[in-house]
C-alpha positions as CSV (number, residue, x, y, z in Angstrom):
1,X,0.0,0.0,0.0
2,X,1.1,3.9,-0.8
3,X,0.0,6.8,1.7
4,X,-1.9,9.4,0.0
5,X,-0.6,12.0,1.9
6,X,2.9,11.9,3.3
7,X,4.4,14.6,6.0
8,X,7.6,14.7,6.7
9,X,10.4,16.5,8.8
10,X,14.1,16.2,8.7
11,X,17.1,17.9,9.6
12,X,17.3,18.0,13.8
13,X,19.6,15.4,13.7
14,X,21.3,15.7,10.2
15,X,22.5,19.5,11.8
16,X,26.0,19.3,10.3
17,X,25.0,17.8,6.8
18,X,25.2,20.4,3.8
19,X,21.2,21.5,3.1
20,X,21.5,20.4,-0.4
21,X,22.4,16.5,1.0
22,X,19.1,16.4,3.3
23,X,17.2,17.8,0.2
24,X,18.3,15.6,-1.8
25,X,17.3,12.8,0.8
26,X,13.6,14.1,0.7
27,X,13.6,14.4,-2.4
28,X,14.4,10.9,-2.7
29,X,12.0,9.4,-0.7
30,X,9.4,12.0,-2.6
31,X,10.1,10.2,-6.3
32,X,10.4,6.8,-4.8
33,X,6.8,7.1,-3.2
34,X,5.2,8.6,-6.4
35,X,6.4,6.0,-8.2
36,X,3.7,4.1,-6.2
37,X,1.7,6.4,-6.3
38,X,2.1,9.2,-8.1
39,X,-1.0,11.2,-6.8
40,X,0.7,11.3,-3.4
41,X,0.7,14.5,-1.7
42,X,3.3,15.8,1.0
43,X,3.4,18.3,3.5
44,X,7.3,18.9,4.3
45,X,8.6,20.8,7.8
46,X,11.3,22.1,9.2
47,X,12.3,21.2,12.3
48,X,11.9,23.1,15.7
49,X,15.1,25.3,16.6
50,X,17.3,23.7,18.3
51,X,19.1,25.1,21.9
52,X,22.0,26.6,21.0
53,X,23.2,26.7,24.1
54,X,23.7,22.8,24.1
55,X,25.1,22.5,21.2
56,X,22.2,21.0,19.2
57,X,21.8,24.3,16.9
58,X,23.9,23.6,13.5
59,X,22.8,24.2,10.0
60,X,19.2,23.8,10.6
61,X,18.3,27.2,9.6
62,X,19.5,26.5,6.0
63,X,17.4,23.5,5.8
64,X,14.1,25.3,6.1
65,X,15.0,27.4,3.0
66,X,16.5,24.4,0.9
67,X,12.9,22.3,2.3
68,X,10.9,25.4,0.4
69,X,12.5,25.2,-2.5
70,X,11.0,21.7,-3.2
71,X,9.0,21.5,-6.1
72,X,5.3,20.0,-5.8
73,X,5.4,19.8,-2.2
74,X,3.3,22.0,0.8
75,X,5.9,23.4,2.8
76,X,5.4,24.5,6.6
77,X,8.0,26.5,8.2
78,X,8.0,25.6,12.1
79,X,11.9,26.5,12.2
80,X,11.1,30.0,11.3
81,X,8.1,30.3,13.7
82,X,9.6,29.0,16.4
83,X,12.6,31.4,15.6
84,X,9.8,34.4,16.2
85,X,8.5,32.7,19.3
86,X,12.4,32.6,21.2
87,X,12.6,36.6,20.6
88,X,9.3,36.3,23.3
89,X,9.7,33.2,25.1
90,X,12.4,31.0,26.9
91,X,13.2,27.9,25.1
92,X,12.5,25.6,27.5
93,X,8.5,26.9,27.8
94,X,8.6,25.0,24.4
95,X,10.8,22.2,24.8
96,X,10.2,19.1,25.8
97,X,13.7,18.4,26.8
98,X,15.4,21.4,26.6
99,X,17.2,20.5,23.5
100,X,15.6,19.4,20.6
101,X,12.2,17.7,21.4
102,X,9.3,19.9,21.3
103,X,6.8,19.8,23.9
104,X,2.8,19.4,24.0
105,X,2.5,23.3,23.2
106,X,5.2,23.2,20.3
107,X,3.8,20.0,19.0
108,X,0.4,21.9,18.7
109,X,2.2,24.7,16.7
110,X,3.8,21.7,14.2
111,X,-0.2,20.6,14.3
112,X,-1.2,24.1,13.1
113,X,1.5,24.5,10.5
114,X,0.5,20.9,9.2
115,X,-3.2,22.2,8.8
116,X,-2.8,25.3,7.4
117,X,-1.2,23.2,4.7
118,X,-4.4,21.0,4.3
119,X,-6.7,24.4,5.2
120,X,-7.6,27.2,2.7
């Protein structure tokens, strides 16, 4: 069986890669699932910002731009709304571990992102 609709978020743990490898990566699983299906649809995110403070906070900036720049694919930028949030808010009141897991609040903001994808 082939999903219909696909969402997908990469990059948290692939901080020191180059952008255009963990594009490439999504991009890869993108063709290989249209071949099944090619009506497919797929929501891509970027990840959460990371705590620079414990070192988790790499190139993942650059993989929000490089995820937007997929073709044929809804994209939802958590990295750059979270970014906006940490000018207001200390990182742990949206952290599940105070590194790089979000908690039931940031989870709800990923939630929104993914829906406004899906929502006129």
């Amino acid at each position: 069986l082939c999903p219909d609709l696909v969402v997908m978020s990469f990059g948290m743990n692939d901080g020191q890669r180059a952008p255009e490898d963990v594009q490439a990566n999504m991009k890869s699983i993108i063709n290989a699932t249209r071949l099944k299906n090619p009506a497919c649809d797929f929501i891509v995110t970027s990840c959460m910002v990371a705590n620079k403070d414990a070192g988790f906070l790499l190139r993942q900036a650059e993989y929000a731009k490089a995820f937007s720049q997929i073709p044929d694919v809804a994209f939802a930028d958590v990295f750059g709304m979270h970014d906006e949030f940490l000018k207001k808010k200390d990182f742990i009141a949206m952290s599940g571990n105070n590194v790089n897991h979000p908690n039931d609040w940031l989870a709800r903001v990923y939630a929104m992102n993914i829906l406004a994808c899906l929502i006129k």
